[in-house]
C-alpha positions as CSV (number, residue, x, y, z in Angstrom):
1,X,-111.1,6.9,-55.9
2,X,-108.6,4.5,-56.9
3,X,-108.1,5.6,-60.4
4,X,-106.9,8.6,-58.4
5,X,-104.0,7.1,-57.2
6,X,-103.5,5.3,-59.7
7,X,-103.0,7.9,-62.4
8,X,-100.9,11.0,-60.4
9,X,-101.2,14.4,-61.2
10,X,-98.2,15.7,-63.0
11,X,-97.6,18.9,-61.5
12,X,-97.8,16.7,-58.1
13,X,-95.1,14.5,-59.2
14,X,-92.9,17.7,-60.4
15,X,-93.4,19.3,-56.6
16,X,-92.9,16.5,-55.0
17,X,-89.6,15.1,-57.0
18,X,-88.8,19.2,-56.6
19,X,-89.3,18.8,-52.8
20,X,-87.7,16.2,-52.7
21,X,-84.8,17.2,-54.2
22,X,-85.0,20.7,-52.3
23,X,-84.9,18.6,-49.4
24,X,-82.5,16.4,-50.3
25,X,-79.8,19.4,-51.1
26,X,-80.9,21.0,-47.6
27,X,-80.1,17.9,-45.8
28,X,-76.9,17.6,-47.7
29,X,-76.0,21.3,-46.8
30,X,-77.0,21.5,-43.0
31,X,-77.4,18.2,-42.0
32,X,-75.2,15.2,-43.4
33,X,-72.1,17.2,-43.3
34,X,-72.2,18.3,-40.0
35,X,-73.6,14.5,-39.3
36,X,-70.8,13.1,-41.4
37,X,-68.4,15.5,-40.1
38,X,-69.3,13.9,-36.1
39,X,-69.7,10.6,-37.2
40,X,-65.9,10.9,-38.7
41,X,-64.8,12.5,-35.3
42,X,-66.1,9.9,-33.4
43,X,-64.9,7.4,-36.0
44,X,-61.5,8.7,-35.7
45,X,-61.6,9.1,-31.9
46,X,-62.6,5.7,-31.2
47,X,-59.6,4.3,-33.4
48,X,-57.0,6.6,-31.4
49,X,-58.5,5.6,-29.1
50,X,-58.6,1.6,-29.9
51,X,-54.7,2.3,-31.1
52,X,-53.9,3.9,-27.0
53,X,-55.4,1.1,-25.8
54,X,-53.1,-1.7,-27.9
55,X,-50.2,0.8,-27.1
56,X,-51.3,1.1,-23.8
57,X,-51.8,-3.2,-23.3
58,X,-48.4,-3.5,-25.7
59,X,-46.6,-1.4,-23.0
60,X,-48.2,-3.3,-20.1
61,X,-47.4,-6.7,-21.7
62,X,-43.7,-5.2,-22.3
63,X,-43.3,-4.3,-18.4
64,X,-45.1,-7.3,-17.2
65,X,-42.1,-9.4,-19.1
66,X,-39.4,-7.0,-18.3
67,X,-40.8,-7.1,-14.5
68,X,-41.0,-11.1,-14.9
69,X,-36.7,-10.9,-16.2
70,X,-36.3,-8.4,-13.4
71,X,-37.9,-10.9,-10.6
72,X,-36.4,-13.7,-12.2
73,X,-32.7,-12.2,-12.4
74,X,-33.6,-11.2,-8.7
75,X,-34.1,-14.4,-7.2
76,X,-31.4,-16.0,-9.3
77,X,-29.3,-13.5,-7.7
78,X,-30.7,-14.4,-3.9
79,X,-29.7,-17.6,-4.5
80,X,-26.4,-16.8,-5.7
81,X,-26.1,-14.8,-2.7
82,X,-27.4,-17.4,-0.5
83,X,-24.9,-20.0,-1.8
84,X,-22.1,-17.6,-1.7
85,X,-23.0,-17.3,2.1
86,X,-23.1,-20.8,2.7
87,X,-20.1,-20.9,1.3
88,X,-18.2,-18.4,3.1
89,X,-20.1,-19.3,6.7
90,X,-18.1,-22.4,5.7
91,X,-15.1,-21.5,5.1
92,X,-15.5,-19.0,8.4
93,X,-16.3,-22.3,10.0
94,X,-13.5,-24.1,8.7
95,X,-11.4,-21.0,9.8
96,X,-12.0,-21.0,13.0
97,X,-12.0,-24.3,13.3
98,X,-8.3,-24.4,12.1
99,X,-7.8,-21.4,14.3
100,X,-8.7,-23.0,17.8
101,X,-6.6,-25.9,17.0
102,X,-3.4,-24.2,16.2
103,X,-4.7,-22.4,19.5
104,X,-4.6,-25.5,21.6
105,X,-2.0,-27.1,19.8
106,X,0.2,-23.7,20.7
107,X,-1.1,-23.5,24.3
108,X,-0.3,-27.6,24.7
109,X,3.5,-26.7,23.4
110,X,3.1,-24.1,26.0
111,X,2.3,-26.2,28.4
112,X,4.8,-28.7,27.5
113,X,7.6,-26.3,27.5
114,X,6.6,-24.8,31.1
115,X,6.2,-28.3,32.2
116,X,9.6,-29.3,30.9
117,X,11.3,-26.2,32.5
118,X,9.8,-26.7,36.1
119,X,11.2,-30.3,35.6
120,X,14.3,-29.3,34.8
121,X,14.2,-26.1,38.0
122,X,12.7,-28.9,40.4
123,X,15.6,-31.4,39.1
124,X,18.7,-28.8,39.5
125,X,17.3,-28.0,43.0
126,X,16.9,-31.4,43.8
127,X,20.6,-31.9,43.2
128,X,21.8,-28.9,44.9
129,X,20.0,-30.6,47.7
130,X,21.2,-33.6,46.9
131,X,24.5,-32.3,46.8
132,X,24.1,-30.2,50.1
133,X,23.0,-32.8,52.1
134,X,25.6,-35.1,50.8
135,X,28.1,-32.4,51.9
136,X,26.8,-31.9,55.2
137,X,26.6,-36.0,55.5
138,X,30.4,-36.1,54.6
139,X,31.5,-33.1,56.9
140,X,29.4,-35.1,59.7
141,X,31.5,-38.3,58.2
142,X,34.7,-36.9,58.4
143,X,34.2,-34.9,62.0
144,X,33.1,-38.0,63.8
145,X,35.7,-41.4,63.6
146,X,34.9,-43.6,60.8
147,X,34.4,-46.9,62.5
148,X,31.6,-48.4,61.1
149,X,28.9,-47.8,64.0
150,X,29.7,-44.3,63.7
151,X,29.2,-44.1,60.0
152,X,26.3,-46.8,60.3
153,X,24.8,-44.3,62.9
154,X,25.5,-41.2,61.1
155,X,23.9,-42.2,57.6
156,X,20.8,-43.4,59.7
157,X,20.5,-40.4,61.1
158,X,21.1,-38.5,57.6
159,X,18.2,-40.6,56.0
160,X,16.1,-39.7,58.9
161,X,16.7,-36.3,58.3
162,X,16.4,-36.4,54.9
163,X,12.9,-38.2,55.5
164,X,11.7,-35.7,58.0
165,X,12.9,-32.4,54.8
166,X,10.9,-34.4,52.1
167,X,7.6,-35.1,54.5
């Protein structure tokens, strides 16, 4: 029994390499083509796949940056901003600061002048007063006889008038 299969039958051998081969041409035919053919596809589908994805993770890195300029360039500019209104809440500062003394300083030369001119009203009616009452003392001087009791009387009695108008 093992000389049997150990010395083959050569018509066996024939069919079987012709099987084989049969086979072999059947597979290639129907089978590995079509198999080929879908392992290709997929193949092909996974690199376009693989290449969206780097596009897809190239474009993301690319936004990522341009958003990191953009955020960057935005707070830089914030700042800027911020220091420009700093700046000019400042100089509004120093504006109105400025303002409100030329204010007083203008309502002080107001004052001044209003001051001045009621000085000088009061002092022009104090001497039309003055002047008045001197006047009336001399028309009182020259009415009575100007012996010196008289006049000594009469200029008392003008000062105590006088007193009794200013109280």
């Amino acid at each position: 029994m093992l000389d049997k299969l150990l010395s083959p039958d050569q018509g066996l051998i024939i069919w079987t390499v012709a099987s084989f081969l049969i086979l072999v041409a059947l597979l290639k035919a129907f089978a590995w083509g079509p198999l080929l053919h879908a392992i290709e596809e997929r193949e092909a589908k996974m690199r376009g796949e693989r290449e969206r994805a780097e596009k897809a993770r190239s474009e993301a890195e690319r936004i990522q940056k341009e958003l990191e300029s953009r955020l960057a360039h935005a707070a830089d500019e914030a700042k800027g901003l911020i220091a420009k209104a700093g700046q000019e809440g400042e100089a509004l500062r120093s504006r109105i600061k400025a303002d409100a003394a030329d204010e007083a300083k203008a309502l002080l030369e107001k004052t001044r002048a209003q001051l001045d001119e009621d000085k000088r009203r009061i002092v022009s009616d104090l001497r039309k007063e003055v002047s008045q009452l001197s006047l009336l003392a001399a028309e009182r001087l020259v009415k009575k006889s100007v012996d010196q009791n008289t006049q000594k009387a009469v200029l008392d009695q003008f000062f105590a008038e006088l007193g009794e108008k200013k109280n």
